[in-house]
Structure formats: structure tokens, C-alpha cells
C-alpha positions in Angstrom: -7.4 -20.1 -132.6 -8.3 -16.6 -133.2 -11.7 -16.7 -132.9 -11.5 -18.8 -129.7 -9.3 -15.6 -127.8 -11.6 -13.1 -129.1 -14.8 -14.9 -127.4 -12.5 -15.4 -124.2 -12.0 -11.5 -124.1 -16.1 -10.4 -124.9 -16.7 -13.3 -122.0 -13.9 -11.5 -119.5 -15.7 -8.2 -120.3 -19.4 -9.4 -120.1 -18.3 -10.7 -116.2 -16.4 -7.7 -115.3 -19.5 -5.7 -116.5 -21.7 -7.9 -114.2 -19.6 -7.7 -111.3 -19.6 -4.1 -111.5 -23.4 -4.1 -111.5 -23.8 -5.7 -108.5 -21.5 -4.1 -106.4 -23.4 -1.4 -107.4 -26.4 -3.0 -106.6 -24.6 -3.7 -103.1 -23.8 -0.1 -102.8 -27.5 0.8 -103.5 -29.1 -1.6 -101.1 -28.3 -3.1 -98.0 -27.2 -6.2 -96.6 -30.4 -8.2 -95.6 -30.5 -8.4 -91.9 -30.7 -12.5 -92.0 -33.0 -14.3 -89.5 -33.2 -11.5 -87.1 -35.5 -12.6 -83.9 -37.4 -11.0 -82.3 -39.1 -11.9 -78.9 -42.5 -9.7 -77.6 -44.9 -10.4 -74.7 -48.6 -9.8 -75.4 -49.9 -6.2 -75.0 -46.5 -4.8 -75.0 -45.0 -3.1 -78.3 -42.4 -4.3 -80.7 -40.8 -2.9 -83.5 -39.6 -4.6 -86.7 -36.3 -2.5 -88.4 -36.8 -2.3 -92.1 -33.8 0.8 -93.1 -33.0 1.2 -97.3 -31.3 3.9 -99.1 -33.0 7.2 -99.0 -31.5 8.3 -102.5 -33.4 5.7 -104.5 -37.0 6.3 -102.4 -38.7 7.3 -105.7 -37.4 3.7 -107.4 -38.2 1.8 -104.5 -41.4 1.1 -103.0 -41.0 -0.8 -99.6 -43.7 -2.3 -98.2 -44.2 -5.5 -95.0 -45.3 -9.0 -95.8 -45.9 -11.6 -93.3 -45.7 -15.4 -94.7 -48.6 -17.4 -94.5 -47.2 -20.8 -95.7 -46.4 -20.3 -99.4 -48.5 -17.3 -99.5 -47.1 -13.6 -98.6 -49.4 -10.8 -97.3 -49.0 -7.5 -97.6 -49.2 -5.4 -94.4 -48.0 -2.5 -95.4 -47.0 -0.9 -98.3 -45.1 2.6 -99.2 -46.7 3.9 -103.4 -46.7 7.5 -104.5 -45.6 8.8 -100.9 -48.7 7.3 -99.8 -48.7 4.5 -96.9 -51.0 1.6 -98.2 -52.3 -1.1 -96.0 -53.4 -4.1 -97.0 -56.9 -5.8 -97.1 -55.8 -8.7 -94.5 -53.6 -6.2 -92.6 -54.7 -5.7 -88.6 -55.4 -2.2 -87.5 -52.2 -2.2 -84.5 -49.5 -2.5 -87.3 -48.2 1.0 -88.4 -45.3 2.6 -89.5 -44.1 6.0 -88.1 -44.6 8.1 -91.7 -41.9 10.8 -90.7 -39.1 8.2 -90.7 -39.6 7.0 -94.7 -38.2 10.3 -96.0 -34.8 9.3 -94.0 -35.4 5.5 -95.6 -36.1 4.3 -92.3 -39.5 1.5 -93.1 -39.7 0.2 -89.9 -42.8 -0.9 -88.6 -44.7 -1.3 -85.1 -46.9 -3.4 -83.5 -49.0 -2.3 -81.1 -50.2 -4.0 -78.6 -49.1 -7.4 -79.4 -51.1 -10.2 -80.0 -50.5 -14.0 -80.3 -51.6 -14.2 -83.4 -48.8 -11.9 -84.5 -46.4 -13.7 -84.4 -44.4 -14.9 -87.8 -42.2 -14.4 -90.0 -42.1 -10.7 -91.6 -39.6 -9.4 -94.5 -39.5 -6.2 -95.8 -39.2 -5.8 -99.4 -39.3 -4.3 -102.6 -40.0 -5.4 -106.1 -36.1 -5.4 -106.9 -34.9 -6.5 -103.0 -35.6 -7.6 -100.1 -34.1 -5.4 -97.0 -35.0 -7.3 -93.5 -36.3 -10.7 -92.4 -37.9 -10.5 -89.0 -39.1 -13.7 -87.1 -41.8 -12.3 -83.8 -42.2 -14.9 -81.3 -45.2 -13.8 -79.1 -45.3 -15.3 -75.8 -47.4 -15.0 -72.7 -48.5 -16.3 -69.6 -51.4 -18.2 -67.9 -52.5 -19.7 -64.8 -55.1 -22.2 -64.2 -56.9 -22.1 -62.3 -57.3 -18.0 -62.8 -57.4 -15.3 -60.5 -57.7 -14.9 -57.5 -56.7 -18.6 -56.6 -58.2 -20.5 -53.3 -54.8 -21.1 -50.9 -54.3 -24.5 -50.7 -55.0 -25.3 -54.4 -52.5 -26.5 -56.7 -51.7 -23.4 -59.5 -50.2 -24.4 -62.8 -48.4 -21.3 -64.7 -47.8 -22.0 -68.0 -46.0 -19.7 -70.8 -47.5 -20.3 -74.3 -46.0 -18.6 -77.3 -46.8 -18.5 -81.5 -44.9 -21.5 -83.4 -41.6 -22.3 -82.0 -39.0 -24.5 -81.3 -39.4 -24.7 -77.7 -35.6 -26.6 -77.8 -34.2 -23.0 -78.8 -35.3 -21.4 -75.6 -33.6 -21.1 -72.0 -36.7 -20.6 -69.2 -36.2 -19.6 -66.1 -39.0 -18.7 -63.1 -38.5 -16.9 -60.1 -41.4 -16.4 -57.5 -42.2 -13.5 -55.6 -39.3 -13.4 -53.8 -37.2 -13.8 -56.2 -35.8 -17.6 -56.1 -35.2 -19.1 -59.1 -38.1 -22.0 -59.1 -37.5 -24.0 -61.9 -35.4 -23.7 -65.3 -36.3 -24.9 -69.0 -39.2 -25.6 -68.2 -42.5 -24.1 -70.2 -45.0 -24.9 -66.9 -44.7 -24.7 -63.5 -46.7 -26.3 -61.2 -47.1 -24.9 -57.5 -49.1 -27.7 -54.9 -51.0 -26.4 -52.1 -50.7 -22.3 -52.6 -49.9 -20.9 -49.5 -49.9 -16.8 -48.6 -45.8 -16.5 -49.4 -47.0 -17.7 -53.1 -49.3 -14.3 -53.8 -47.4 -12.0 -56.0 -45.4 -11.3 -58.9 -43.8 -14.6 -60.4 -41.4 -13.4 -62.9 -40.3 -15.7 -66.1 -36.6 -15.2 -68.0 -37.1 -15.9 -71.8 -34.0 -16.3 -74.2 -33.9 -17.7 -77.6 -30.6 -19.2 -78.8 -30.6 -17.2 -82.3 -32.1 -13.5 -80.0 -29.3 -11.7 -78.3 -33.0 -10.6 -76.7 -33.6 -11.7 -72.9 -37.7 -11.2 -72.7 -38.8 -10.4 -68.8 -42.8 -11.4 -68.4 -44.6 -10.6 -65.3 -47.5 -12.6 -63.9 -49.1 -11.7 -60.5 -50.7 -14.4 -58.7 -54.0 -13.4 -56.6 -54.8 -15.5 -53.5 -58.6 -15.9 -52.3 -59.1 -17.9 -48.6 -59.5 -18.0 -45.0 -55.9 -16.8 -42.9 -54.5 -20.0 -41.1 -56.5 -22.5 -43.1 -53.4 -24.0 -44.4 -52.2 -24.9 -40.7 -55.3 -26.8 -40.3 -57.4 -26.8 -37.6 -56.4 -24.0 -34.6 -56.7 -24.1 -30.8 -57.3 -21.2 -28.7 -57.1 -20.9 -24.8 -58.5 -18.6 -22.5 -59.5 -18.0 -18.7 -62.7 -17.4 -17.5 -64.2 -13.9 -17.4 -61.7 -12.6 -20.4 -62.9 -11.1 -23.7 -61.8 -13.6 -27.1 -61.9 -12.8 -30.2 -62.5 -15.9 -32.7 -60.5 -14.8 -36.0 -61.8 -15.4 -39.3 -60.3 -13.0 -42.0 -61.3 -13.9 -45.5 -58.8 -12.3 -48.1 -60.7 -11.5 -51.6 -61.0 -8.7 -53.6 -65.1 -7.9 -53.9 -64.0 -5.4 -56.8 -63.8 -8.8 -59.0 -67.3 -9.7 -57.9 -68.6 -9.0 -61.0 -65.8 -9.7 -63.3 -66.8 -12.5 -66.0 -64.5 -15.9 -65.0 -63.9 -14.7 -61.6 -64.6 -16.1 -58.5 -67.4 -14.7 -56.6 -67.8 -14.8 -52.9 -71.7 -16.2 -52.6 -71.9 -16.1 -48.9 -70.2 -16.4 -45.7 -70.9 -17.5 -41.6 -69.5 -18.6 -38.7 -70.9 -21.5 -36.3 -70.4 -22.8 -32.8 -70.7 -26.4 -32.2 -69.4 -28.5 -29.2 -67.4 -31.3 -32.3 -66.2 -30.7 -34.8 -67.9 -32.7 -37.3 -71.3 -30.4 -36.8 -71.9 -26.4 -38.0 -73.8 -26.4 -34.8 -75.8 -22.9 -33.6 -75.8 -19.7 -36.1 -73.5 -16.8 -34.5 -72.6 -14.6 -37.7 -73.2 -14.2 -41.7 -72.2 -12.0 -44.4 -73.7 -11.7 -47.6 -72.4 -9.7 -50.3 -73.4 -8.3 -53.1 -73.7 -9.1 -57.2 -71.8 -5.6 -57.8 -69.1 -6.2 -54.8 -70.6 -4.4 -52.5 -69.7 -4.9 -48.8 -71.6 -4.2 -45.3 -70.0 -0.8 -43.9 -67.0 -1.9 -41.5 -66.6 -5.6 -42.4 -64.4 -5.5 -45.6 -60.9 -3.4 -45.3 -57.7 -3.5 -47.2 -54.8 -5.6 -45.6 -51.8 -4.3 -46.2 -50.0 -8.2 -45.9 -53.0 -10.0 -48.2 -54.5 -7.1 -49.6 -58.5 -6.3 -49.4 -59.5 -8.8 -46.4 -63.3 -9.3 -44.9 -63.2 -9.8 -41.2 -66.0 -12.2 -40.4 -64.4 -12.5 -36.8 -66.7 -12.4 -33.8 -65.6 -11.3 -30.2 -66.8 -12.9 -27.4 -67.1 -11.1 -23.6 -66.8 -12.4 -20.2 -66.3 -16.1 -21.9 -67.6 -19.1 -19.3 -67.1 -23.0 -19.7 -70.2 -23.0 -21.7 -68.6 -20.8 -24.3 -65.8 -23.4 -25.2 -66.1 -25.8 -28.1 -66.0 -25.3 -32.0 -66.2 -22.7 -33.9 -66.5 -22.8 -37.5 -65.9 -20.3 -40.6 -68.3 -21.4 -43.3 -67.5 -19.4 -46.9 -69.5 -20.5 -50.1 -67.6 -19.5 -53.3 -68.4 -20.2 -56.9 -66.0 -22.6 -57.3 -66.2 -24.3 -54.3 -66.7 -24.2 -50.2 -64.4 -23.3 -47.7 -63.7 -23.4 -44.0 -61.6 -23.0 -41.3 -61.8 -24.4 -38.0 -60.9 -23.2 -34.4 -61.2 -24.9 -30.7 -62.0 -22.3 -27.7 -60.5 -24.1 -24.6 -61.2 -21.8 -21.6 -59.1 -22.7 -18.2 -60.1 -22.5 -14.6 -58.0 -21.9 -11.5 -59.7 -22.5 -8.1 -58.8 -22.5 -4.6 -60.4 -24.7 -1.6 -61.0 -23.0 0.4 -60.7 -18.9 -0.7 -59.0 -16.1 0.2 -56.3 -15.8 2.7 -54.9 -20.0 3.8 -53.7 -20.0 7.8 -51.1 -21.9 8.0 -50.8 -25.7 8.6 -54.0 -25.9 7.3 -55.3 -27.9 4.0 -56.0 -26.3 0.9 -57.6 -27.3 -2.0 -55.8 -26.1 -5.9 -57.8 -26.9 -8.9 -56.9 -26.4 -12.7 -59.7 -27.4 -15.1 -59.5 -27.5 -18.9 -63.3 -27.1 -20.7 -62.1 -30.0 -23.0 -59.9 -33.2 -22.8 -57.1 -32.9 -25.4 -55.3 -36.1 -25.6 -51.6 -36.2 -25.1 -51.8 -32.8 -23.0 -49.7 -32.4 -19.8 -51.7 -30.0 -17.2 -49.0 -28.9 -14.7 -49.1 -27.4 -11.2 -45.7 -25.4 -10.4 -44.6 -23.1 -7.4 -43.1 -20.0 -9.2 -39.9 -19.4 -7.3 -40.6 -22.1 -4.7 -39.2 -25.6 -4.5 -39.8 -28.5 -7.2 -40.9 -30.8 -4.8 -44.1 -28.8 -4.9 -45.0 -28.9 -8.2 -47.4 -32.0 -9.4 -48.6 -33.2 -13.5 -51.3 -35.0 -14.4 -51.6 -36.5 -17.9 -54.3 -36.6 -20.3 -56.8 -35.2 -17.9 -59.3 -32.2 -17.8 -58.8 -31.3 -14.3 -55.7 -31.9 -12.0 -56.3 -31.1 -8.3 -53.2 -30.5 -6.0 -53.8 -31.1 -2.1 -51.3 -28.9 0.1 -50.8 -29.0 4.2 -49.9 -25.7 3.9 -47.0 -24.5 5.7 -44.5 -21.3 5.5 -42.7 -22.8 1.9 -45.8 -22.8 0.2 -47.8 -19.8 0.5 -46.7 -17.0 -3.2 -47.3 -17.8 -6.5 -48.9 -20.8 -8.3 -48.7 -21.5 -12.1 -50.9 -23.9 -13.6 -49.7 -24.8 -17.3 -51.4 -27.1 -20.1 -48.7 -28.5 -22.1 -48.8 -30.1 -25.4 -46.4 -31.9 -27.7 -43.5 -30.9 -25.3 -44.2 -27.2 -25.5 -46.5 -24.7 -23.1 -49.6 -23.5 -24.7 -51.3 -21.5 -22.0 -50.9 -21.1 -18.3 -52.6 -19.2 -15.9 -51.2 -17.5 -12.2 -52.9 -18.0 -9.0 -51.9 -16.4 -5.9 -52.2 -18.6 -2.3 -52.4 -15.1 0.8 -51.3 -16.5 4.0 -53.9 -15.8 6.9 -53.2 -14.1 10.3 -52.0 -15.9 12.8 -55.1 -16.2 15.6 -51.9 -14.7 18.2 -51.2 -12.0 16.2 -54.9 -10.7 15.7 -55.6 -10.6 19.4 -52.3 -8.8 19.8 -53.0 -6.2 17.4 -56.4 -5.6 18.3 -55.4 -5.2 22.1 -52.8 -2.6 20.2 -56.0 -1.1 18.5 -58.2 -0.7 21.6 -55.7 0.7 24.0 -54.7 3.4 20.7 -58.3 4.3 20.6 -58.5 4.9 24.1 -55.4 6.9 24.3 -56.9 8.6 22.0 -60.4 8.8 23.4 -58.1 10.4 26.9 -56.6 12.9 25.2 -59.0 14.0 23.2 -60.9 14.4 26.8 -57.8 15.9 28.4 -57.7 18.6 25.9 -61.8 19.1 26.0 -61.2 19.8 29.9 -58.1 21.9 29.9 -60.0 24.2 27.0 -62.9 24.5 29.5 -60.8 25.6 32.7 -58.8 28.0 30.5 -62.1 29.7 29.4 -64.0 29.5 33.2 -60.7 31.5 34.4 -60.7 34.1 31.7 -64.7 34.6 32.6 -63.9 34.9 35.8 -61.2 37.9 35.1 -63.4 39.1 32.8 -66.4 39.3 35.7 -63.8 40.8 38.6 -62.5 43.6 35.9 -66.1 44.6 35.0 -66.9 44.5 39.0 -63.8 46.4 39.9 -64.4 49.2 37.8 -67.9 49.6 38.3 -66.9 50.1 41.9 -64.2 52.5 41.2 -67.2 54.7 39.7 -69.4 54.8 41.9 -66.5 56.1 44.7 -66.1 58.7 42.3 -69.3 60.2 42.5 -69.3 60.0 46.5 -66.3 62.3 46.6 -67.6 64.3 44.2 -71.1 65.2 45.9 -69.4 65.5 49.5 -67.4 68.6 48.3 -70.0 70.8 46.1 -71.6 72.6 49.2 -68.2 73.9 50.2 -67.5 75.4 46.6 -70.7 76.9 46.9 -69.8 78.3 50.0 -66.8 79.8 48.8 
């Protein structure tokens, strides 16, 4: 009995001895930090914390392992105060040497790779200090940048090993509207302008308090208002029309490896739309990017755009029909289509109308668009005036004119229930044949009222001068005489002085 309460008391002692080691052990190391996670996108920077006593540095040797499988390789190691790296150990991992003297092992990675991701544990012979799992994740588009409008974009987030069932997705586009949640693709049909931008996906792992942001800017290549299909634009005769064709694309990425490349680009006039049709305009640019001075600019809306547009002056009925903007890329062809529909308004006969007489209005559309409603309407004048015609190319309205109808005319093409162009045309009442004989008896007797005083004041002018000759002549007379009796008097009475 004795013997058996002796071993009980060495066994009591030999645990209370080994408890105290290891809460010393506990007071010498620190808690493992267990299953930390860690989420990084690639090219950015992460850091793995590794932190250990700074009082047992010289006993402990700390180094970073990443587990292959069963194997472990060492990254990084800490020996003699001397930072070790191992032989399988990428050149971006590193740990800030200033920081070991305060036991602080952590180590950074940058810039991130997918191929970093794993599990990493820092560790010593005797411990290990911190368990670090990297998820890498990043995201790609296909078809790549700059994508054609009108193509169907799939953006995808790829990360290293994981359970995609731990993660909560989320994407927003460019203006920030959530677009889908949890899941790891998004697919965007028929990319149109409001699409180019920065698309933005939430990441967050179930064990990471860690909410990882990634960025992905989508780059659009194409014609402006190819996504509306084909366009119509009207015009009246004698005006100046410019047929748009803006290709946005980026020739800086003309020579990037991948990228699309603009191989050449025209525009065409043809009178269907099924032909290219006469030559107008082409644009060729170069391997390097380089553009023709004036024909490539940066859009502030789509960014750098190339204005293949071609302006047309004093347009006719000969210039309407189908023009066509041709652009050859190296992934595929491109166009965009455009009706010119120029608009006539005529009057039988011209210029002023006398009243009570017939006139002739005549509205004539270059092409026949089915389902179109050309309108003739008095602007400010009674309905009863106005006439339609449907489906036609020219609509003729036959007036025995009277006071009512004479001001403005509109003629209109509608379409679809809406107006898509109309065009103002004055009808100038003549002079009444009364009213001209009146005013010119007016004119002649003005102009010979005028004509009689203008004489008048030609024959007063004359008499005024004659009479002031005339004084003139009796003055000049009158003293001359005067003179000469002055001399008389004055020879008559000399002898008598002499005498005296």
C-alpha cells in the first residue's frame, strides 16, 4: 500500500512539472494565429504576419514555408542574423530585415502572382507561429481589349485553389449597379457604349473578415450608332450635310501583341443598301498607330475616336441614297449604314400668287419610305387646308387661292406616328391689277410735282440773280456819272482862281 502512494505522489509531481513547462512554453511563444485568410488581387501587395518573442531570437530561427502537398518549401529563412532564401523561393517574396530585431517575421509579396497562392506557416524548429492561407484572384475578359460594341463580353474572376462555395461575389458596372451576385462570370450580350468602363467585383470569403475590391476596365472598339441599326437622315436641297462616321479605337494599341488592330477604313455611296457602291473616302493607318494629321482626336464621351465623316455641300436629289462606313479590323469587319433623304418644296407657279388664281404646292421626298405620311399644313391657318398623302414620294396640293390662304406652308414627312423632318414654304400674295395702276398714277403725278418744283425753284433763282445784275449794272452806271460831273465843275472854275 505504501509503495502504491509513493508512485501516486512522484506521478503528481512529474505532471505538475510538465504543466509548468508548458505554460512556460506558452509564455515563450505565441498563440498560432489558426487558419488566417488572406485574399490578394494580382499585381497588388500582401503581407503575411509572422510575430514571435524578441527575447528568445538567438534560440529561435524563424523562417516561411509554403506546402506543396506533403512537401514543405522553404521561402525564407532567418540563421546567424542572416536572411536565407531558399533555392525554390521566387524573387518578390521578402521580409523587411529591420522588423526581426523587434520579432516581427512577417513577410511580403510583391506583386502578386497566381501562382502564389497557398498555404504558408511560419515556423521554427521548436514552433510554429502563423498559418496563412493566400487566395490570389483576378479578372479576365474574353474577348480582350478593346471589345467591338455589339459583341457579347464574358468577365470572369479566376483565383488559386479554392472553395468557390466560401465566397460571396458581387459585380457592379460602370455605373455602379449591382449586375449580378455569387456568381464567378458574367456574361454581358450585345456591348453597347454605357458598358465601357470600370466594372468593379466585391470579393468575401466566409473564414476572411477581408472584403477584396478588383477593378477591370472594359475598352470599347466600333462605329457610334451602329448599335441602333441602320440611320436616316433628311435634308433640303442646297444645304451642307455632313454624313457621320466616328470610329472609337485607341491606335496607341495598334501594335500591342493580342490587340485589335484597325487594318483599314472607307466610306461608300450607293443608291441600296445591299451594294458599297462608288469610293468617297479611306483611311489607312499605320503598323506603329500612326494616324493622318486631323482625322484621329480624343473624345472626351468614348475616348480617342477617328472621324471618317465626309461633308457634303449644296446637296441635290442626285446626292441622296446610301452611304456606307466600311472598317476592316483583325478580328473582323464592321459597318454602319446611313440613308440621305433630301426634300423638295416647289411652287406652280413662283413668286408672288394674285389672288383667286391656281397655284401649284409640291413636296417631293428623293426616296419612297414605306409607311411614311408626307403632310401639307397651313401654319396658323385653317385645317381644312391642310392635305396627306400616304406612302408616296411626292404629294402635290392644288389651291384656288383666295385671301385665307396666302402665309406660311409646312410640308412634314412623318414616320411611325412621329415628325422626322419638315420644311417651310412661304405663298406672297400679288398686287391687285387696281392697286398697281393706282399707285403708279400716285408715282407719276409725285414725279411731276417734283419735276415742277424743282423748275419753279430753277426760275425763281434765275430772276433773283437777273435783278441783282441789273442793280449791280445801274450802281456802276450811276457812279460813273457822278464822276464825270465832278470834273465839269471842277474845270469851269480854275480860270477864275487864277484870276484871283
Amino acid at each position: 500500500m505504501h509503495s502504491l502512494a509513493g508512485g501516486g505522489t512522484t506521478s503528481c509531481l512529474a505532471a505538475a512539472r510538465h504543466l509548468l513547462g508548458l505554460q512556460i512554453l506558452a509564455a515563450l511563444f505565441p498563440a498560432v494565429a489558426a487558419g488566417l485568410t488572406l485574399l490578394g488581387k494580382e499585381g497588388s501587395r500582401v503581407n503575411l504576419p509572422c510575430q514571435y518573442q524578441q527575447r528568445v531570437k538567438e534560440k529561435t530561427h524563424p523562417k516561411w514555408v509554403k506546402n506543396e502537398g506533403t512537401e514543405e518549401i522553404v521561402y525564407l529563412r532567418w540563421f546567424n542574423n542572416l536572411l536565407v532564401k531558399g533555392s525554390k523561393s521566387p524573387s518578390h517574396f521578402n521580409v523587411n530585415l529591420r522588423n526581426v530585431d523587434r520579432g516581427d517575421f512577417s513577410m511580403f509579396v510583391y506583386p502578386l502572382k497566381m501562382s502564389d497562392g497557398g498555404e504558408y506557416k511560419c515556423k521554427s524548429t521548436e514552433r510554429e507561429f502563423s498559418s496563412v492561407h493566400l487566395y490570389i484572384f483576378q479578372v479576365n475578359s474574353s474577348p480582350q481589349n478593346p471589345v467591338l460594341l455589339s459583341e457579347n463580353l464574358t468577365l470572369t474572376l479566376q483565383a488559386s485553389s479554392l472553395n468557390w462555395s466560401n465566397l460571396n461575389v458581387t459585380w457592379k458596372d460602370p455605373r455602379n449597379k449591382s449586375f449580378s451576385k455569387g456568381d464567378k462570370s458574367i456574361l454581358i450580350e450585345k456591348l453597347r457604349p454605357e458598358h465601357q468602363g470600370v466594372w468593379t467585383c466585391w470579393i468575401h470569403h466566409a473564414e476572411s473578415k477581408q472584403v477584396l475590391e478588383i477593378q477591370h476596365t472594359v475598352e470599347t472598339a466600333g462605329l457610334s450608332g451602329s448599335d441602333r441599326g441602320p440611320e436616316r437622315l433628311f435634308s433640303k436641297v442646297n444645304e451642307t450635310v455632313k454624313i457621320p462616321c466616328e470610329l472609337s479605337y485607341n491606335t496607341r494599341r495598334q501594335s500591342e501583341p493580342g490587340s485589335l488592330r484597325l487594318l483599314a477604313a472607307a466610306m461608300y455611296k450607293s443608291e441600296s443598301r445591299e451594294t458599297l457602291g462608288r469610293h468617297l473616302k479611306d483611311l489607312y493607318i499605320s503598323k506603329d498607330g500612326g494616324c493622318p494629321s486631323g482625322e484621329c482626336a480624343a473624345n472626351p464621351a468614348h475616348g480617342p475616336t477617328i472621324d471618317l465623316s465626309v461633308n457634303l455641300r449644296n446637296v441635290q436629289l442626285s446626292d441622296a441614297g446610301w452611304y456606307t462606313c466600311l472598317v476592316n479590323l483583325s478580328r473582323r469587319a464592321i459597318q454602319k449604314h446611313l440613308q440621305l433623304l433630301i426634300v423638295r418644296v416647289s411652287a406652280s407657279p413662283q413668286g408672288p400668287i394674285s389672288i383667286y388664281s391656281e397655284v401649284l404646292l409640291t413636296c417631293e421626298v428623293s426616296d419612297h419610305l414605306p409607311g411614311a405620311v408626307i403632310r401639307w399644313t397651313h401654319v396658323n391657318g385653317s385645317n381644312a387646308n391642310s392635305k396627306e398623302g400616304q406612302s408616296s414620294r411626292q404629294l402635290s396640293l392644288k389651291l384656288n387661292t383666295n385671301a385665307s390662304h396666302f402665309g406660311l406652308w409646312k410640308c412634314s414627312i412623318w414616320l411611325d406616328g412621329s415628325e422626322q423632318f419638315s420644311i417651310d414654304h412661304r405663298l406672297t400674295q400679288a398686287p391687285d391689277a387696281v392697286d398697281l395702276w393706282f399707285w403708279a398714277a400716285v408715282g407719276a403725278g409725285s414725279f411731276a410735282f417734283l419735276i415742277l418744283i424743282i423748275c419753279t425753284v430753277i426760275c425763281i433763282a434765275s430772276a433773283r440773280r437777273r435783278r441783282r445784275a441789273r442793280r449791280m449794272r445801274m450802281a456802276r452806271m450811276r457812279k460813273l456819272v457822278h464822276e464825270q460831273k465832278t470834273c465839269q465843275c471842277k474845270g469851269r472854275t480854275l480860270p477864275a482862281h487864277y484870276q484871283a
